[in-house]
C-alpha positions as CSV (number, residue, x, y, z in Angstrom):
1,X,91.8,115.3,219.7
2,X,94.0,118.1,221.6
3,X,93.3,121.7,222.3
4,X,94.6,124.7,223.2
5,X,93.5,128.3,224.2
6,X,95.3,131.1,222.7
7,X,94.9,134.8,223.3
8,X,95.4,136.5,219.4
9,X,95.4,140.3,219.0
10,X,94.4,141.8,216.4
11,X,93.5,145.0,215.0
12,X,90.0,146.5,214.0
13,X,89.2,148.6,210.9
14,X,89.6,151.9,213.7
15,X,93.2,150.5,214.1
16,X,92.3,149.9,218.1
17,X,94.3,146.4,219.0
18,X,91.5,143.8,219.9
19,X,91.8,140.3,221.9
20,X,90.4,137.6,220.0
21,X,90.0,134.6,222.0
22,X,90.9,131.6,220.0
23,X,90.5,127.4,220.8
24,X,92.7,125.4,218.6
25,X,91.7,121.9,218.2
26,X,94.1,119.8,216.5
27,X,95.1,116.5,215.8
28,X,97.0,114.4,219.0
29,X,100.1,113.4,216.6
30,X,101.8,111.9,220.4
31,X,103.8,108.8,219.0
32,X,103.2,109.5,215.5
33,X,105.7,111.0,212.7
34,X,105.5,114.4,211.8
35,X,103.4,116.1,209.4
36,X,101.6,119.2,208.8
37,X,97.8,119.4,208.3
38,X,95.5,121.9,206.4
39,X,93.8,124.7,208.6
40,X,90.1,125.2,208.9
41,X,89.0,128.7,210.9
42,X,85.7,128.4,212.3
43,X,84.0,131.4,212.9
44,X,80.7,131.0,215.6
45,X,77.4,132.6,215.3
46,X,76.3,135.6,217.4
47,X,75.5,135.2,221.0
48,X,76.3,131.3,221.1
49,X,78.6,129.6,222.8
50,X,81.3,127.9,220.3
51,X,81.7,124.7,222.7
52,X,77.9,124.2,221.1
53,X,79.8,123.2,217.8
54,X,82.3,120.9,219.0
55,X,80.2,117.5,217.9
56,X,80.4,118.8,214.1
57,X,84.5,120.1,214.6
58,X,85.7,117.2,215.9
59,X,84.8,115.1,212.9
60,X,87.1,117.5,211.0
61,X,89.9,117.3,213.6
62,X,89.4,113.3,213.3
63,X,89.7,113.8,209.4
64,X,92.8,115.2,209.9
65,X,92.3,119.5,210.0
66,X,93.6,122.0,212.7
67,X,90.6,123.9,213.7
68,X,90.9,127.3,215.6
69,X,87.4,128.6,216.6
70,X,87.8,132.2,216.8
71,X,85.4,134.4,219.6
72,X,85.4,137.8,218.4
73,X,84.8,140.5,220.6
74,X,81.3,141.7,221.3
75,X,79.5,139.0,220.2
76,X,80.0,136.1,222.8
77,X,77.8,134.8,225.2
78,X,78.7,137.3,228.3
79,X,80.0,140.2,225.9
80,X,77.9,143.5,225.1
81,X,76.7,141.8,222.4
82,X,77.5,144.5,219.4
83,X,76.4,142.7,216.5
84,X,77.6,145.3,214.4
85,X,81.0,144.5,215.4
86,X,80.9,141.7,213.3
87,X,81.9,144.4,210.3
88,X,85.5,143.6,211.8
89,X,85.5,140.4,211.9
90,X,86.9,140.0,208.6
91,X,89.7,141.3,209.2
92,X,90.4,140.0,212.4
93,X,89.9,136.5,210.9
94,X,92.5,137.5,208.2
95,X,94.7,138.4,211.3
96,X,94.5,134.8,212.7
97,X,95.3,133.1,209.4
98,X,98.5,135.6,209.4
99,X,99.2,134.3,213.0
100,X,99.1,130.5,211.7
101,X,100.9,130.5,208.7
102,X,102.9,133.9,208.7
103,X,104.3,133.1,212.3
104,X,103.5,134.9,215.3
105,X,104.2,135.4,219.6
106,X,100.3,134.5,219.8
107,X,100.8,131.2,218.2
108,X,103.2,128.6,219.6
109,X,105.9,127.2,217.1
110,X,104.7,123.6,218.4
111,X,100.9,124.3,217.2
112,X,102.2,126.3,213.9
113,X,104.8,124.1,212.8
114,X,102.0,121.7,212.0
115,X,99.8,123.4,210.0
116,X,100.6,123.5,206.2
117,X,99.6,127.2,205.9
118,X,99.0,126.4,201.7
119,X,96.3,125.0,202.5
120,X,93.3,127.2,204.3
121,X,89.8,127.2,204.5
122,X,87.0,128.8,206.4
123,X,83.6,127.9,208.0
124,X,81.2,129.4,210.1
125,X,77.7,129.2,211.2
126,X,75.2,132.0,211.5
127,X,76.9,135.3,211.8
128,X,79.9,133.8,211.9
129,X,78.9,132.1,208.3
130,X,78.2,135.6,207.0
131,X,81.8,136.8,208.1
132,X,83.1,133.9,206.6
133,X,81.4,134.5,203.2
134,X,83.0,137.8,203.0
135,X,86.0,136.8,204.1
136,X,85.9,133.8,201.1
137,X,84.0,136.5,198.5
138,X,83.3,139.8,199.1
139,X,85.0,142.9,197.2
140,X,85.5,144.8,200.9
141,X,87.8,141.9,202.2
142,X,88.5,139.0,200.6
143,X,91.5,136.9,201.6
144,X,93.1,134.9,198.6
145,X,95.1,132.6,201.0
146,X,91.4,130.6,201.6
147,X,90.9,127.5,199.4
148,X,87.6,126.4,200.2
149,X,85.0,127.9,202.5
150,X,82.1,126.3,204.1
151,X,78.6,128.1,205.0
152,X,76.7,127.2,207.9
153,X,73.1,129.1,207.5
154,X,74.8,132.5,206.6
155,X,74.4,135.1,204.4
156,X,75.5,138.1,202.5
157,X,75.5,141.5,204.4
158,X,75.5,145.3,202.9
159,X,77.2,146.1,206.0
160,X,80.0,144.6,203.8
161,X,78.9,146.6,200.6
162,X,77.3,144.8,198.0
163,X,80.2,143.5,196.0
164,X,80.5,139.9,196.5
165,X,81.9,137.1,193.8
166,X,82.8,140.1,191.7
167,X,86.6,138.2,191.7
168,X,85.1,134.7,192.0
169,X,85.7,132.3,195.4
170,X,87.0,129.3,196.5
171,X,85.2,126.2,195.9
172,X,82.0,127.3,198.3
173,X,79.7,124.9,200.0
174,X,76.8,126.0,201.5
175,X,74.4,124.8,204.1
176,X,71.2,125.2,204.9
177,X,68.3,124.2,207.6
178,X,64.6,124.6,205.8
179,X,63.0,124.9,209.4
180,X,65.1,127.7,210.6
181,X,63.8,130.4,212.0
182,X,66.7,133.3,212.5
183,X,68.8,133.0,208.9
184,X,66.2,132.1,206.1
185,X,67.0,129.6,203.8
186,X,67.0,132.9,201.1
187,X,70.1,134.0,202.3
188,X,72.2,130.8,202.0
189,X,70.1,130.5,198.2
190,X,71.0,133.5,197.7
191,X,75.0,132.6,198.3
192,X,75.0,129.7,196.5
193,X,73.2,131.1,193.1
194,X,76.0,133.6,193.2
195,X,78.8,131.8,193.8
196,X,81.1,130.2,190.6
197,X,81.1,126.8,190.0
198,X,82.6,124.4,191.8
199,X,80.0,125.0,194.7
200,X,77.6,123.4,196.2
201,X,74.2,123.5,198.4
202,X,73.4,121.3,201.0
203,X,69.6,121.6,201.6
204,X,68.7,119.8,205.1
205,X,64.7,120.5,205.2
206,X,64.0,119.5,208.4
207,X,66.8,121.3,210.1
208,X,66.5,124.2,212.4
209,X,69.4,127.2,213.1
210,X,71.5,124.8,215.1
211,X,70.0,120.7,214.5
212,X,72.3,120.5,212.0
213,X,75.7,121.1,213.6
214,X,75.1,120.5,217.2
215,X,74.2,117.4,219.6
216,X,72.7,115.8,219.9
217,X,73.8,113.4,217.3
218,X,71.6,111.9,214.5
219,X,70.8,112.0,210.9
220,X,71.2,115.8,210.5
221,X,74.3,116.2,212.0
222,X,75.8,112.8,210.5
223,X,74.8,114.0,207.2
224,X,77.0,117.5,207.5
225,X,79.6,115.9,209.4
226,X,80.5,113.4,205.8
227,X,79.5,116.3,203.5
228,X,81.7,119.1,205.1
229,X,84.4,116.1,205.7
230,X,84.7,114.9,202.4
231,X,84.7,118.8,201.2
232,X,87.0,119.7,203.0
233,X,89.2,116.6,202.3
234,X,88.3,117.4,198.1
235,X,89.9,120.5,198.4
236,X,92.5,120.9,200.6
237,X,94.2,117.1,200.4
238,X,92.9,116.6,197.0
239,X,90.8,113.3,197.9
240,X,89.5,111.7,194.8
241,X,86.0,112.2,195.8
242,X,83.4,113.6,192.9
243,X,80.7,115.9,192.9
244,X,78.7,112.9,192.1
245,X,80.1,111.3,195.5
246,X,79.1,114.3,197.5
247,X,75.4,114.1,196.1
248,X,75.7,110.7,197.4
249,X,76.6,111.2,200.8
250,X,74.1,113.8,200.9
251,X,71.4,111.0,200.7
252,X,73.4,108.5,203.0
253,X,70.5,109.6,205.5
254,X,67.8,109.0,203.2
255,X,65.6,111.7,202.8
256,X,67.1,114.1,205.5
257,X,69.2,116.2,203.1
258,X,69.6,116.7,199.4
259,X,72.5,118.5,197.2
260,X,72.5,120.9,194.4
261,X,75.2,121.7,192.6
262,X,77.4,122.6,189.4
263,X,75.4,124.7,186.9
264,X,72.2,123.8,188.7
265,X,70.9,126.7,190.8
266,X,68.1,127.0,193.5
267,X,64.9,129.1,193.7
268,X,65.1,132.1,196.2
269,X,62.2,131.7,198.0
270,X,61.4,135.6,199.6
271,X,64.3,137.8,200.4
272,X,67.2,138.0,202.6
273,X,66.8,140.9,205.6
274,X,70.2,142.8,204.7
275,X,72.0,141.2,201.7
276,X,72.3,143.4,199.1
277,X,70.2,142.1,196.1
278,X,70.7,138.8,194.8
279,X,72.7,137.4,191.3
């Protein structure tokens, strides 16, 4: 695996021109012939450090994805920590997908020319899951150019409005720790049981906000690393894997995780502080 620190600049919804820090991990192709590979943007969770993620991204990078983590301003570790900045965030992830596929002086040709810019998904965890949601399915900013987007303990925000799936999604699969404390497992119910079909929800009932995508490494994290893997591989390589097949390597941990999905929908247990209401 190779990386590589960008500076991307974007604008907010004010029109003000914004940094956004941005680490691109990507396949080491040294020795190897050329090809392009799909792009996953990960978008972090507020006040925690993206390096925290890297044991969960580099499984996708391994699969074969390019994976820019994108910082946004104001809600890093160190930052003023504005959480309501994150109603740009958006926009400014839209920005980096431009940057990637569109070309751009932020992104070198060497990095871009490898990225096959039909094929685009999105994940992110905590906050960063909720701006990825919108950015996947909500009427204030939705970006057509994702394929598939992946939910890490997110949720649905009014500071987004309250129009979300009105135009469908991409295929959607959302995760969710049962023990976690900071995004109730409401909100990611509350996600999936709006979403269209194909999605799917990946209950982990042991998890926490972070055990699930973090070191250190054991049966949580194994289980997300396949699921999101063979996800991601499903609909962006087209990887003859079933729905079936992703149930199944939702149990490769035994009891750790389980999988709903298709038609099937999930109980919202309580409510979800700041989503608009539910489907």
């Amino acid at each position: 695996m190779a990386s590589v620190q960008l500076s991307i600049e974007a604008h907010n919804l004010s029109g003000t021109t914004v940094p956004i820090p941005t680490t691109v991990f990507y396949p080491d192709t040294a020795g190897s012939a050329p090809r392009r590979f799909p792009l996953v943007i990960f978008s972090p969770g507020y006040n925690i450090d993206p390096a925290v993620y890297t044991p969960l991204i580099s499984a996708w990078v391994a699969a074969g994805f390019v994976v820019p983590v994108v910082s946004y301003p104001d809600t890093l570790p160190g930052s003023a920590l504005v959480e309501t900045d994150m109603v740009n965030h958006p926009s400014e992830l839209s920005q980096v997908i431009t940057d990637f596929v569109g070309g751009s002086p932020y992104v070198p040709a060497s990095l871009s020319g490898i990225v096959d810019g039909s094929l685009v998904a999105v994940a992110g965890q905590s906050d960063g899951g909720d701006v990825s949601v919108a950015a996947a399915a909500g009427s204030c900013c939705k970006d057509t150019r994702i394929k598939a987007a992946i939910i890490l303990s997110g949720a649905e925000q009014t500071l987004y409005g309250n129009g979300y799936f009105a135009t469908g999604s991409p295929p959607m699969l959302v995760v969710q720790g049962g023990q976690d404390p900071i995004n109730a497992p409401s909100c990611s119910e509350q996600i999936y049981d709006g979403a269209p079909q194909p999605r799917f929800y990946l209950a982990i009932p042991a998890a926490s906000h972070l055990s699930a995508y973090t070191a250190p490494v054991g049966p949580q994290l194994l289980v997300t690393r396949a699921v999101t893997v063979a996800f991601l591989e499903k609909y962006l390589t087209g990887a003859a894997i079933s729905s079936a097949g992703l149930s199944q390597l939702a149990g490769s941990q035994g009891s750790v995780a389980y999988m709903v999905s298709g038609s099937a929908t999930v109980p919202i247990v309580g409510t979800c502080l700041g989503a608009p209401p539910g489907p």
